[in-house]
C-alpha positions in Angstrom: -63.8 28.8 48.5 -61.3 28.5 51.0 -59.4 25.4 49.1 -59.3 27.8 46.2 -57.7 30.6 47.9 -55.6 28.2 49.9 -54.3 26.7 45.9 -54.2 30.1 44.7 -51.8 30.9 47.3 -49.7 27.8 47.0 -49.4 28.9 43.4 -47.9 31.9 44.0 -45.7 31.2 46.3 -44.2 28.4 43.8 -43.9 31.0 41.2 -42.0 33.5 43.5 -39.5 30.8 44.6 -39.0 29.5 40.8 -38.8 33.2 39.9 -35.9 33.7 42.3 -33.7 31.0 41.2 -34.6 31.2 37.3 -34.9 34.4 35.2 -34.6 35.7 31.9 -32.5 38.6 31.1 -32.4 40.8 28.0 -29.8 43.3 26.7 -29.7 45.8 23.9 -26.1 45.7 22.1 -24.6 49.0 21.1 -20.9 50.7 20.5 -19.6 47.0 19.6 -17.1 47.9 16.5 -15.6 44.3 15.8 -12.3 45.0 14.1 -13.1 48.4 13.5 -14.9 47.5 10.4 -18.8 49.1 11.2 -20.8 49.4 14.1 -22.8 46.8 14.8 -26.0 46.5 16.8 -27.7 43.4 18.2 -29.8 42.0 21.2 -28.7 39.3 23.5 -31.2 37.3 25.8 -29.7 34.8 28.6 -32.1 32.0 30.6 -30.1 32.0 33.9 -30.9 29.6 36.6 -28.6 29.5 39.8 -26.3 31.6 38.3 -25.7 30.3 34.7 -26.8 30.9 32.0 -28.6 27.6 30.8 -29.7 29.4 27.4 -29.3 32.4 25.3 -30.0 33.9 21.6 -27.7 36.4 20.4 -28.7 38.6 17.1 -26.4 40.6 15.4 -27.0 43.1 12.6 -24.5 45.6 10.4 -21.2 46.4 10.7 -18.8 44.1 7.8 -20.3 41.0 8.9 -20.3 38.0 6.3 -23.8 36.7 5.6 -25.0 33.9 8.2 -23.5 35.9 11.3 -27.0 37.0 12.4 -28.5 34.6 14.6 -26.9 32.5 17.6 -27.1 30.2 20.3 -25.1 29.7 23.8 -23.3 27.3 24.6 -24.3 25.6 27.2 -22.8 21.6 26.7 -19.2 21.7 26.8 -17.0 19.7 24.8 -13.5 20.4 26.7 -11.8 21.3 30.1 -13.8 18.5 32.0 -17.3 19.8 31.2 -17.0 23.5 32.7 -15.2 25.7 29.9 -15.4 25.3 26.0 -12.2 25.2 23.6 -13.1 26.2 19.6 -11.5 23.0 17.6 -8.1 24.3 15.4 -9.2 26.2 12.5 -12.3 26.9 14.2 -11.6 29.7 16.6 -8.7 27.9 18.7 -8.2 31.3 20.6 -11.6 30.9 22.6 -11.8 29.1 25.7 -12.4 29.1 29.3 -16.0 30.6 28.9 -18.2 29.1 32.0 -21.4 30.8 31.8 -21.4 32.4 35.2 -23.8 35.0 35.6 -23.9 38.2 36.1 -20.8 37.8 33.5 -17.3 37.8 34.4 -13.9 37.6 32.8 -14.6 33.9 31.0 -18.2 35.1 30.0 -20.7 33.0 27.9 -20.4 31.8 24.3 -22.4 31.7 21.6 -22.3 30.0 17.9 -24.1 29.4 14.8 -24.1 26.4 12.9 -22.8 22.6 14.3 -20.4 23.4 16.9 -17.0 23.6 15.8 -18.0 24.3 12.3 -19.8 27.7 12.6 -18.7 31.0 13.8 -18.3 32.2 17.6 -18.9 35.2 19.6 -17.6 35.2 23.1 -18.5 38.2 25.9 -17.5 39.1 29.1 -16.6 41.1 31.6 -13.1 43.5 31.1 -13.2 43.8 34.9 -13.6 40.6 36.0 -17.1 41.3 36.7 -19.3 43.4 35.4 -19.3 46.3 33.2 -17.2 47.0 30.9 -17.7 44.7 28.9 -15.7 43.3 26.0 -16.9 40.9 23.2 -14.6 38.8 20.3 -15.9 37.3 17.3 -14.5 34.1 15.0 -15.0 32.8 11.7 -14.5 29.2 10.7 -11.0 29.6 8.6 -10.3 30.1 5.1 -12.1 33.1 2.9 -14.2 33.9 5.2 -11.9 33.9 8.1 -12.7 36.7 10.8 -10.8 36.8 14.3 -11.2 40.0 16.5 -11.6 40.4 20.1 -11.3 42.7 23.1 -13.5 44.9 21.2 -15.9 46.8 23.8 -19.6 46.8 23.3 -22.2 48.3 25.9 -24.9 45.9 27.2 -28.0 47.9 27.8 -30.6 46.2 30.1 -34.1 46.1 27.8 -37.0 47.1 29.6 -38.8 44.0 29.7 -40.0 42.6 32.9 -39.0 39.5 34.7 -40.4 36.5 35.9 -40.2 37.9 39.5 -41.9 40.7 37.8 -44.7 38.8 36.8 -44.8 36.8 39.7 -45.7 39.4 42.1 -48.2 40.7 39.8 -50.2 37.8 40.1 -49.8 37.7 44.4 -51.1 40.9 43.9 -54.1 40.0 41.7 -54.5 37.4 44.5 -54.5 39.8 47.1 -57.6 41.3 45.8 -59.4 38.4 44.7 -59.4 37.5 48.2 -60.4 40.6 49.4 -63.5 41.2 47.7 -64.6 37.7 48.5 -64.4 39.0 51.8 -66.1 42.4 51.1 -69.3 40.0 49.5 -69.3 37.6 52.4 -69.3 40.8 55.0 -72.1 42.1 52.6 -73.8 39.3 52.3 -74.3 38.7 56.0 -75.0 42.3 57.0 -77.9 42.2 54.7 -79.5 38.6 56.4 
């Protein structure tokens, strides 16, 4: 019993150190106007570990947007500036670059595209004030008719109430917790009654 308690413990503590350093963190999108051609709504998700954002999905919905601008993906592998910022290839949304993922998001935010990179469409956010809220977001199409190029537009990033992996982590210590003490309650029990 005791090697189970002990492994049970060992677990959680793992868990609460992973949860501190990795984490996932979910936003509702509202009063984002790209262009000032509809509202648009949308929910963003980040995977940040150490600071970065290592992975993200970004869905969009409404507003004027051309068809295929639903669903992206962050950047994470970049392809200019010596590995740490990302540069759009000419024709492709040239005006974007400098984003490093740093989290919570500053001025050269996180990027996110659809399709093969450098052939898709972009949308860039990050912080107006450096860091923090407010934020701003701008949004690229790949050239020609369906060319699209708008930033600096604001858009809110709500917090959804979803909970995090430290969250969940203490949960379980606390699950642990009582596991532990009602095998002491039966052990006390069971010897009071020999």
């Amino acid at each position: 019993m005791r090697e189970f308690l002990a492994s049970v413990a060992v677990a959680a503590t793992l868990t609460l150190s992973g949860a501190a350093s990795a984490a996932t963190y979910s936003y509702d999108i509202s009063d984002y106007n790209p262009g000032g051609e509809g509202a648009v709504t949308g929910d963003l998700t980040l995977d940040v570990t150490a600071g970065q954002v290592t992975a993200g999905t970004l869905e969009l919905t409404g507003g004027m947007l051309p068809s295929g601008w639903t669903e992206f993906t962050a950047v994470t592998t970049f392809n200019a500036c010596g590995g740490t910022c990302t540069n759009w290839a000419s024709g492709n949304g040239d005006q974007w670059s400098g984003a490093q993922n740093n989290f919570p998001l500053d001025a050269n935010g996180v990027t996110f595209h659809t399709g093969a990179w450098g052939t898709g469409y972009v949308f860039g956010v990050y912080s107006a004030s450096g860091t923090g809220a407010p934020y701003q977001a701008a949004l690229f199409g790949p050239g020609g008719a369906t060319e699209y190029w708008t930033y600096n537009d604001a858009i809110t990033l709500t917090p959804a109430p979803a909970p995090e992996p430290a969250t969940w982590a203490m949960l379980g210590l606390g699950f642990a917790a009582l596991g532990l003490a009602g095998c002491r309650r039966a052990r006390t029990l069971r010897a009071i009654s020999l």
